[in-house]
N, C-alpha and C positions, 0 to 999 in steps of 0.2 A: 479348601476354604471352609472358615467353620462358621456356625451361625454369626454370630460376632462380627466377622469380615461382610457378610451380607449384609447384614443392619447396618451398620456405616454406610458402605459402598451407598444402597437404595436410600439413606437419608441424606447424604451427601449428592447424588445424580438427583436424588430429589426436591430438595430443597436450591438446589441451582436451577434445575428448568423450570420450579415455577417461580423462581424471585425473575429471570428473565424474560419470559412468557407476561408476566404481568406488567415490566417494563415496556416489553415492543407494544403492546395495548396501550398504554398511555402515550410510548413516541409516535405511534399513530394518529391518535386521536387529536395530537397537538399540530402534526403534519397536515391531518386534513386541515384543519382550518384556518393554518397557514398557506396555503394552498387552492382552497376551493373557490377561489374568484379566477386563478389560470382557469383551472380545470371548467367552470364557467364560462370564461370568454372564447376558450378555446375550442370548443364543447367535445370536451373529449368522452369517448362512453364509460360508461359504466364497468363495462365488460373490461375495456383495457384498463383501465383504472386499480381495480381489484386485483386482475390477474397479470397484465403487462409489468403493473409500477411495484403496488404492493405488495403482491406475493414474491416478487423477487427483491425486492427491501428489504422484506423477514431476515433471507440469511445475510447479506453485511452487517445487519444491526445487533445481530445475536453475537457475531465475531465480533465484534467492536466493545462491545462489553463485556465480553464474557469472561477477560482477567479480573474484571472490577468484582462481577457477581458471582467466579468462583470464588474468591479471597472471600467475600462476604457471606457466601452461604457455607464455608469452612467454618469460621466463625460463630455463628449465630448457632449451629445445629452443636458445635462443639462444645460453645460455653454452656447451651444448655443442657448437654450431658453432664457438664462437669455441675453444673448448680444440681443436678438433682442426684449429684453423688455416683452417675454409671462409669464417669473414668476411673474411679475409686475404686470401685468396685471392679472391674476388670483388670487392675492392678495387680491388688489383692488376690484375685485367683490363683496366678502365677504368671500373666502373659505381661512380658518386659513393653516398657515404653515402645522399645523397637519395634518389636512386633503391632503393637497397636497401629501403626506408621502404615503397613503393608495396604492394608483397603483406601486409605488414603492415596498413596500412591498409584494403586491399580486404580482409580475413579480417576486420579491426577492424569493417568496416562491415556484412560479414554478418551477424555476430554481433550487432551495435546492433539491425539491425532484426529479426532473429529475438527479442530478447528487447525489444522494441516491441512485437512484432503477439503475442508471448505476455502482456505484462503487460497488455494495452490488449483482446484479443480472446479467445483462450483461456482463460490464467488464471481469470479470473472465471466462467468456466462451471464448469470445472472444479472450483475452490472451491465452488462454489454445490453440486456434487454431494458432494463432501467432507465439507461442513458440515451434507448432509442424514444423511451417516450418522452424524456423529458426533452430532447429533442425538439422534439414536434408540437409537446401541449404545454411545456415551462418556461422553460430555455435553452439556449442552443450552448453546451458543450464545449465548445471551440473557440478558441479566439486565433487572429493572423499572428505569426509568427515573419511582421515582415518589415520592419526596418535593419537597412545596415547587413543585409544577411552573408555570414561568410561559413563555406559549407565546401567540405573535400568529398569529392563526389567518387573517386577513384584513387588508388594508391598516385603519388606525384599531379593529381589533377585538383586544381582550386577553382572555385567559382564563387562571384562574388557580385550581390546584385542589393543597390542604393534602396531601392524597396517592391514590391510585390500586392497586386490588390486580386487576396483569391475569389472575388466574386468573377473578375471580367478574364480570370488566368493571367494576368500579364505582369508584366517587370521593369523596368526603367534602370539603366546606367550598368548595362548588364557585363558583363566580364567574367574569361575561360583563361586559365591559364596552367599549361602542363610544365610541369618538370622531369626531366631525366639528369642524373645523379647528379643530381643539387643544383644546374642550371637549368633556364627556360628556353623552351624548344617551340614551344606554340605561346602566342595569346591572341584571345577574338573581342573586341570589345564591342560593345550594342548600342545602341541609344533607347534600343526595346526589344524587347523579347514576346513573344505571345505564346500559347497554348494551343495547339491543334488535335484537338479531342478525337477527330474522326481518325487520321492519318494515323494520329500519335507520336507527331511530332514539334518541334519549336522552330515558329515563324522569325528570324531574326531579322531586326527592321536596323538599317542605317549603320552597316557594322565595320571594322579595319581590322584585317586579319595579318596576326606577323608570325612569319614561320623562321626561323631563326638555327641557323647552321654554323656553330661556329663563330667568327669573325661573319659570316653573311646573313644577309637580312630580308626578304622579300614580303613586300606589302601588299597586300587585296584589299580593296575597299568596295562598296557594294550597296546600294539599296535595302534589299531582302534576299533573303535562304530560308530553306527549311534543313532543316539538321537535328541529326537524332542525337542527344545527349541523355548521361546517365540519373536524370533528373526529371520529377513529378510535380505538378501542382501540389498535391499532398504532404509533399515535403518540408512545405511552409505553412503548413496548419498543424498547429501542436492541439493536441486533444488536452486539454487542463487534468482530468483525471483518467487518460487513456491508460496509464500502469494499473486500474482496477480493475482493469477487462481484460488483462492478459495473466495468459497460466505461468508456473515458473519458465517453462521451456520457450514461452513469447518473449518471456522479459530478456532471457540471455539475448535470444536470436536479435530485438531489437537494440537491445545493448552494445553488442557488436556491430552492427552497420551502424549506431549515432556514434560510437568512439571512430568511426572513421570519416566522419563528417567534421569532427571536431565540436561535433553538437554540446552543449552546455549543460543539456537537461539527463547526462548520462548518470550521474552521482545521484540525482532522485532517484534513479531506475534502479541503481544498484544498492541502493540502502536498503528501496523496496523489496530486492532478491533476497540478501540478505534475511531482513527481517520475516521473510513467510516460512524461517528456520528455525529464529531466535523466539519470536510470538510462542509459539506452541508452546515451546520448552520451560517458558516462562509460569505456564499454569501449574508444573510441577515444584517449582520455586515457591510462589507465594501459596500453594497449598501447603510446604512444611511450614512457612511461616506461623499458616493462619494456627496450624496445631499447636507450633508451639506458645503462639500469645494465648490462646483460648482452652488449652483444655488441664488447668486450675483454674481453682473459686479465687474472686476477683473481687474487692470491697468498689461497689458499685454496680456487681452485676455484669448481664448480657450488654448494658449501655455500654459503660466503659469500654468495653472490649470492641464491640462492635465501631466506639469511634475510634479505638486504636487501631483495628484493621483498615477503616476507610482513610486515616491520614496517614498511613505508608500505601495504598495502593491508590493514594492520588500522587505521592510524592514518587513513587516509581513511575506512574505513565510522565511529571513532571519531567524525570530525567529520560526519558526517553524520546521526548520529544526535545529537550536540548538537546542534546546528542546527534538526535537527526538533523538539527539547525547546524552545529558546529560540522556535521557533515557535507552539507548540502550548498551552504556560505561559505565553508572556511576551508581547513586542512587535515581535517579528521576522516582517519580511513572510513569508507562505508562499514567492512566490518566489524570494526572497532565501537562504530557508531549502533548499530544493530545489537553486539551482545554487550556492550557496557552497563546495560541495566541489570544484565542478566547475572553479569559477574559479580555486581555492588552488593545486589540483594543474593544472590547465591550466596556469597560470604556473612553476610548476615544471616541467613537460614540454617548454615551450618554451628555457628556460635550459639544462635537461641536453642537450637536443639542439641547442644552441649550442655545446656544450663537448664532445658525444660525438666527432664527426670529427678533436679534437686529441689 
C-alpha cells in the first residue's frame, strides 16, 4: 500500500464515522423526547435507560444507515478532491483509474464485513436487549397470533383452533387430526383446550375422539384429559420483530420448524436470511457508484453531486423494499427479492465505471 491508498482509505473510514456518529446524536436526541413521558410514567432508571435501550440502539442504527452514509461520505470526500484537482493529479502521475479503485475497495470491504458480523452476530443480541426494555418501560413487542389458527404441528399431524387468548393459555373449538398416507387415522375435537404450566400439559375439556381403521370407526367422547401434544402456548404469540434478535443460524433453525407448521410468516424470515448476505455486499456497490459520479469537476460543485448520490441511494433502498413487498405478498422468490437491488445497481456500477476514465 502506498501513501495514496492510506489517504483515501482514512478519509473515506473517516468521513463515514463521523457523518454517522453525528446522525445517531441527533436520532437520539429526537428519540428521547419522543419518548421521555413512557420513560416517565414508567419510571424506568436512568442506568437502564442509557445502557439497557441506548447503548444497544447505537449498533442497529449505525447498520440501518450505513449504505445511505457510505454512498454519501464517497461522495462528498471524492468530489472534493476532485474540486481541488487531487484526482488530477494522481492521474497524472501515472496511477490508472483502476488502481485508484483499490482503497476504495479495501474501505468498501471493511465496512461490508463489519456490517456482516453486526447484522448476523451483534445486532441480534443487542435487540434482544432493547426489546426486553421496551418491553417493560414502552411497549409490549408482541401481539396474539390467535384467530382461525391452522398449524402442522408434526409431519401428517394438523391442528386447528377457532381462537386462542395467550393471557388465560386457552383455546376454543380445538381440533387434532392425523394423517397416515393421505387418509385420517386419528381426529380429537375440543370444545376447549387449556394450558398446564406445571405438568406441561393440555387440559382438554368436552372432547370426541375418532380413531379410524379402515372401513371402522371408534368414538370416545369425554369431559376432560390431559394429553401431551407437540404444541406450546408460545406458539401463538408472534413476536412483530422477533427476526431482529436472531443470528443467521436462528433464522434457518426457525425457518424450518415455521415451514412445517405451515406458518405464513416464513417468507419474512427468509427474505431476512437472505438479505444479512445481500446488505453487505451492497456497500461495495454503491461505493464504485459513488467514485464514479464524483471524482470529476462537476458545474455546480460538491451540491450537485452530492444530491445525485442521495437520489440513487434513496431510489436503491426504494427498490429494495418493493422487492421485499413483492416477496412477502406475492410470488417473488425471497432470494430474488434480496439481491435484485444488488443486481440493478451492480450493472449500473459497472457501465459508470466504463464511462468514468473518459
Amino acid at each position: 500500500m502506498k501513501k495514496i491508498d492510506l489517504y483515501i482509505i482514512k478519509k473515506f473510514l473517516g468521513t463515514f464515522f463521523y457523518a454517522i456518529s453525528l446522525l445517531i446524536l441527533i436520532v437520539i436526541i429526537f428519540d428521547i423526547s419522543e419518548k421521555i413521558d413512557d420513560f416517565l410514567n414508567n419510571n424506568a432508571p436512568l442506568k437502564d435507560i442509557l445502557f439497557s435501550y441506548y447503548l444497544n440502539f447505537i449498533p442497529y442504527f449505525i447498520n440501518l444507515f450505513s449504505y445511505l452514509f457510505i454512498f454519501i461520505s464517497v461522495i462528498f470526500f471524492t468530489s472534493k478532491m476532485a474540486s481541488q484537482s487531487e484526482i488530477i493529479a494522481i492521474l497524472i502521475s501515472g496511477v490508472s483509474f483502476n488502481r485508484l479503485l483499490w482503497p476504495y475497495l479495501i474501505s468498501a470491504l471493511i465496512l461490508g464485513l463489519l456490517s456482516f458480523a453486526m447484522a448476523n452476530f451483534l445486532i441480534p443480541r443487542t435487540n434482544k436487549k432493547m426489546m426486553e426494555f421496551e418491553k417493560v418501560y414502552i411497549k409490549n413487542p408482541y401481539k396474539d397470533n390467535n384467530l382461525d389458527i391452522h398449524m402442522q404441528i408434526k409431519p401428517g399431524t394438523f391442528i386447528y383452533l377457532e381462537s386462542f387468548n395467550n393471557k388465560s393459555k386457552s383455546g376454543y373449538k380445538f381440533s387434532l387430526e392425523e394423517f397416515q398416507q393421505g387418509r385420517m387415522v386419528y381426529k380429537l375435537m375440543a370444545e376447549r383446550i387449556v394450558w398446564d404450566s406445571t405438568a406441561g400439559t393440555w387440559s382438554i375439556k368436552n372432547y370426541v375422539v375418532r380413531k379410524i381403521n379402515g372401513t371402522r370407526e371408534r368414538i370416545i367422547k369425554g369431559r376432560e384429559m390431559d394429553t401431551l401434544i407437540n404444541l406450546f402456548p408460545g406458539d401463538f404469540a408472534v413476536a412483530v420483530e422477533d427476526m431482529k434478535t436472531m443470528t443467521y443460524t436462528e433464522i434457518r433453525a426457525f425457518i424450518a420448524k415455521e415451514r412445517l407448521k405451515g406458518s405464513e410468516i416464513v417468507k419474512d424470515y427468509e427474505v431476512e436470511k437472505h438479505k444479512r448476505f445481500a446488505d453487505p455486499f451492497s456497500t461495495i456497490i454503491l461505493t464504485l457508484i459513488g467514485v464514479s459520479l464524483s471524482s470529476r469537476k462537476m458545474r455546480g460543485g460538491i451540491g450537485m453531486q452530492l444530491g445525485f448520490g442521495i437520489a440513487i441511494t434513496f431510489t436503491f433502498i426504494m427498490f429494495m423494499q418493493v422487492s421485499t413487498v413483492f416477496a412477502t405478498r406475492g410470488s417473488l422468490s425471497p432470494a430474488v427479492a434480496a439481491w435484485i437491488p444488488n443486481i440493478i445497481f451492480g450493472t449500473l456500477a459497472l457501465f459508470l465505471l466504463r464511462i468514468a476514465p473518459k
